[in-house]
Biotite code that builds the C-alpha atoms (Angstrom):
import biotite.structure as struc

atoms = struc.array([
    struc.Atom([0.000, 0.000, 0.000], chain_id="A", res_id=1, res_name="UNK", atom_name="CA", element="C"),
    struc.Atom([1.582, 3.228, -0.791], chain_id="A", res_id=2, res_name="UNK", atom_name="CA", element="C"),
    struc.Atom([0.854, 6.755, 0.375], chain_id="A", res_id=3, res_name="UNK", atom_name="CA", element="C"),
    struc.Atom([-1.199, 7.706, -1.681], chain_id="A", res_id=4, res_name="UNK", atom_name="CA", element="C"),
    struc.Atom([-4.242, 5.132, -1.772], chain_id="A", res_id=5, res_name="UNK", atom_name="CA", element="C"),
    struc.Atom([-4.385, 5.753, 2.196], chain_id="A", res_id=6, res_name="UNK", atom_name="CA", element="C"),
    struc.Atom([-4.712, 9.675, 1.512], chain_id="A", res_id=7, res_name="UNK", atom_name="CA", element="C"),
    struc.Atom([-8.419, 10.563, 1.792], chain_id="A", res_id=8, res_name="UNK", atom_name="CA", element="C"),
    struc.Atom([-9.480, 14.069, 0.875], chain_id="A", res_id=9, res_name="UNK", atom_name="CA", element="C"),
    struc.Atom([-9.821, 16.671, 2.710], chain_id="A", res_id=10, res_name="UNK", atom_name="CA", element="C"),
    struc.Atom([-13.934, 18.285, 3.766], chain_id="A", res_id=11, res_name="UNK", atom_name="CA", element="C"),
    struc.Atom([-13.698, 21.790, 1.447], chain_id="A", res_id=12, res_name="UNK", atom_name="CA", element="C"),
    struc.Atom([-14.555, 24.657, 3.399], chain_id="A", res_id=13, res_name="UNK", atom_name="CA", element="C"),
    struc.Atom([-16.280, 27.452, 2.184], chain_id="A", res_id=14, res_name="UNK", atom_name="CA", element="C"),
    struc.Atom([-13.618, 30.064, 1.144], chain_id="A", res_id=15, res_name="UNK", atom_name="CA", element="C"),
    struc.Atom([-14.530, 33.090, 3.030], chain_id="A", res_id=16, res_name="UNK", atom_name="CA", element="C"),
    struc.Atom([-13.034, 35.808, 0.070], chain_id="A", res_id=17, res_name="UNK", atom_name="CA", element="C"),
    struc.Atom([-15.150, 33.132, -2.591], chain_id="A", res_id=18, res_name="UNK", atom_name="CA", element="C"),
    struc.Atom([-18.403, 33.615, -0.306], chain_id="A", res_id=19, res_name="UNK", atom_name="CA", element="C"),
    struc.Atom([-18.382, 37.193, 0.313], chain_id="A", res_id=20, res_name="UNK", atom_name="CA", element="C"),
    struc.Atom([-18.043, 37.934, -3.652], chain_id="A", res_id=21, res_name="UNK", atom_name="CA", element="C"),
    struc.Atom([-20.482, 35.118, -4.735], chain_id="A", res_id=22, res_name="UNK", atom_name="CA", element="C"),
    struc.Atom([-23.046, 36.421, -7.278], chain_id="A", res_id=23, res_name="UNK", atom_name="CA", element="C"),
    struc.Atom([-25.802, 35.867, -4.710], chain_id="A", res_id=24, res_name="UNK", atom_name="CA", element="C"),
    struc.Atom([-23.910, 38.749, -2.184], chain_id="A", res_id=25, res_name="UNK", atom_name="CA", element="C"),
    struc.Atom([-23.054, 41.152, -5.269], chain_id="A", res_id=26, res_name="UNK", atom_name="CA", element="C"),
    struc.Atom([-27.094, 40.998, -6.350], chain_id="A", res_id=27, res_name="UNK", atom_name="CA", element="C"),
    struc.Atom([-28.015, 41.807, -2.633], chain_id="A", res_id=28, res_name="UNK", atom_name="CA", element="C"),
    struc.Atom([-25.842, 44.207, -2.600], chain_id="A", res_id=29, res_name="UNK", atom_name="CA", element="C"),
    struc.Atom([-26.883, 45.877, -5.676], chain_id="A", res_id=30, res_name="UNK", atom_name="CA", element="C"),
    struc.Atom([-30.410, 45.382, -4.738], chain_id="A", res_id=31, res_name="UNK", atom_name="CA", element="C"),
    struc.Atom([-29.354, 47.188, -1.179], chain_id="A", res_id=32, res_name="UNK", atom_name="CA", element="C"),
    struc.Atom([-27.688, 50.180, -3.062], chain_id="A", res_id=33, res_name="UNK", atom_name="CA", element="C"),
    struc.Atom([-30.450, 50.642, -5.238], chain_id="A", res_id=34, res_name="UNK", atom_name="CA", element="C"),
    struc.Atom([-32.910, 51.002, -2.425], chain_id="A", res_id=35, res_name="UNK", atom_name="CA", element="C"),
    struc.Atom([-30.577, 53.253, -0.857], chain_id="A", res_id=36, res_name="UNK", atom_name="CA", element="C"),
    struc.Atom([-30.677, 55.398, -4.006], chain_id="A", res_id=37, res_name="UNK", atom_name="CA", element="C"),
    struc.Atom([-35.015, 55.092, -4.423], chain_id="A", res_id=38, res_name="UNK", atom_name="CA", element="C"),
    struc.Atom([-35.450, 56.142, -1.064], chain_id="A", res_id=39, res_name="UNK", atom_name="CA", element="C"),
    struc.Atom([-32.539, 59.124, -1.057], chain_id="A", res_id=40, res_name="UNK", atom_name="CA", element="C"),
    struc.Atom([-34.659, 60.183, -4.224], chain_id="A", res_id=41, res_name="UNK", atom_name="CA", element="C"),
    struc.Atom([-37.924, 59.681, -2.658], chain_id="A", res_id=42, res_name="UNK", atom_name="CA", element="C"),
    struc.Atom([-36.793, 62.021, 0.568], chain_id="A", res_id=43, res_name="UNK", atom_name="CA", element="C"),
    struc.Atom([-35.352, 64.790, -1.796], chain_id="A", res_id=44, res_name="UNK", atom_name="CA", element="C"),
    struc.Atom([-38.639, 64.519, -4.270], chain_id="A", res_id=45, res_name="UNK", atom_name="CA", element="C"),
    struc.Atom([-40.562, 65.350, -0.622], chain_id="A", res_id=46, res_name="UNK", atom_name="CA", element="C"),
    struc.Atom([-38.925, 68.153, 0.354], chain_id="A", res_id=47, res_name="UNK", atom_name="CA", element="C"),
    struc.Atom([-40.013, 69.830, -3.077], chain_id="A", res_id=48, res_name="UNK", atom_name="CA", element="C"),
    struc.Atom([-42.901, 72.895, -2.760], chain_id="A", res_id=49, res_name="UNK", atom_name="CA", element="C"),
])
């Protein structure tokens, strides 16, 4: 038996840099920005005479 049939793999863990630029953060995020934007709009649309 040699080294490397007795060499299981290694469990992945989740890369932390991989998870925090995953397309599902970057669409919240964009989703979160444009809110920002709609209601900075909103807020300067009601201080208008």
């Amino acid at each position: 038996m040699n080294r490397t049939e007795t060499k299981q793999p290694l469990p992945k863990a989740p890369d932390p840099i991989l998870m925090e630029h995953s397309p599902q953060n970057t669409m919240r995020n964009m989703v979160e920005c444009l809110l920002q934007i709609h209601k900075a709009h909103v807020d300067w649309l009601g201080k208008l005479p």
